[in-house]
N, C-alpha and C positions, 0 to 999 in steps of 0.2 A: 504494500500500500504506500510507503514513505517512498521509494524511487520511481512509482508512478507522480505519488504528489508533488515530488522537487524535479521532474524531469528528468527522473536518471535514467529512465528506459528509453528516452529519444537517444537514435543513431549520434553519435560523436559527444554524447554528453560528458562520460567518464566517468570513473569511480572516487579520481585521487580530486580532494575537495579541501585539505590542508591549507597550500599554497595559496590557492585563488579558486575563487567558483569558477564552475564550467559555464561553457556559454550555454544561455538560454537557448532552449529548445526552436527550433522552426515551425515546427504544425500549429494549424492552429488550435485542436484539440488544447496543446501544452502551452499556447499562450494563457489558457485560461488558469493555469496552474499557478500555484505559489512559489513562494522563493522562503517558507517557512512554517514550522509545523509548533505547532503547540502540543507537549512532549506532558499528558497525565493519564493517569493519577502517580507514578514512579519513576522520579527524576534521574533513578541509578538504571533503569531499564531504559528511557531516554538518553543516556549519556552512554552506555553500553551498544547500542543500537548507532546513534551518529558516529560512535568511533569505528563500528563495523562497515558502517559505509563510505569509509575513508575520511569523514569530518574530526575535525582538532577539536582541544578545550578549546578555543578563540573564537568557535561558530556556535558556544552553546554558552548560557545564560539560567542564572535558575531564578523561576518566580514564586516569588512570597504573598502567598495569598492575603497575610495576615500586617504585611506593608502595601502603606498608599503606594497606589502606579508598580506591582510588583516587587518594588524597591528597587525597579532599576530608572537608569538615564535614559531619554529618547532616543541618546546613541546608542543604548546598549541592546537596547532593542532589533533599533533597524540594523545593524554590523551581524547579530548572531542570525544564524541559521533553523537553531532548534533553542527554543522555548520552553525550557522543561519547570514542569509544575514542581515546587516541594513537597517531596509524598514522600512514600515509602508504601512497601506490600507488608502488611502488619504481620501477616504468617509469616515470611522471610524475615521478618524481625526478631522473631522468637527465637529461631535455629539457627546456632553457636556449634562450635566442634565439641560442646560439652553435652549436647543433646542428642548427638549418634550414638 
């Protein structure tokens, strides 16, 4: 779903997104697409996920529900790629290597 929504499945987009983003797709299906995803309820499944698709910490952001405006800047916003909610999966919270 997340390389259809950023365009990664259009011809010459690429994977490697570190450096600099790929160019925006041509069709116009993918014009319609975004250049970023809002990454919840599991900001570590979000940040796991854009690092598998070749995206850096530098494309990603985490928002705080519980601060005005996320608690980020307008730039920090527009600059990152993935938008990740502060969450957590509460069953993954529980299980420690002292619980196997």
């Amino acid at each position: 779903m997340l390389t259809w929504a950023l365009g990664l499945d259009e011809p010459g987009a690429g994977r490697a997104r570190a450096a600099a983003p790929a160019p925006r797709a041509q069709s116009a299906h993918a014009a319609r697409r975004g250049d970023k995803v809002l990454f919840f309820p599991d900001q570590h499944l979000g940040r796991n996920t854009g690092f598998g698709l070749g995206y850096g910490a530098s494309d990603m952001q985490v928002v705080d529900p519980r601060q005005r405006l996320g608690g980020l800047a307008d730039a920090d916003v527009k600059e990152a790629t993935f938008l990740l909610w502060k969450g957590h999966c509460s069953v993954h919270q529980r299980i420690s290597h002292r619980t196997r």
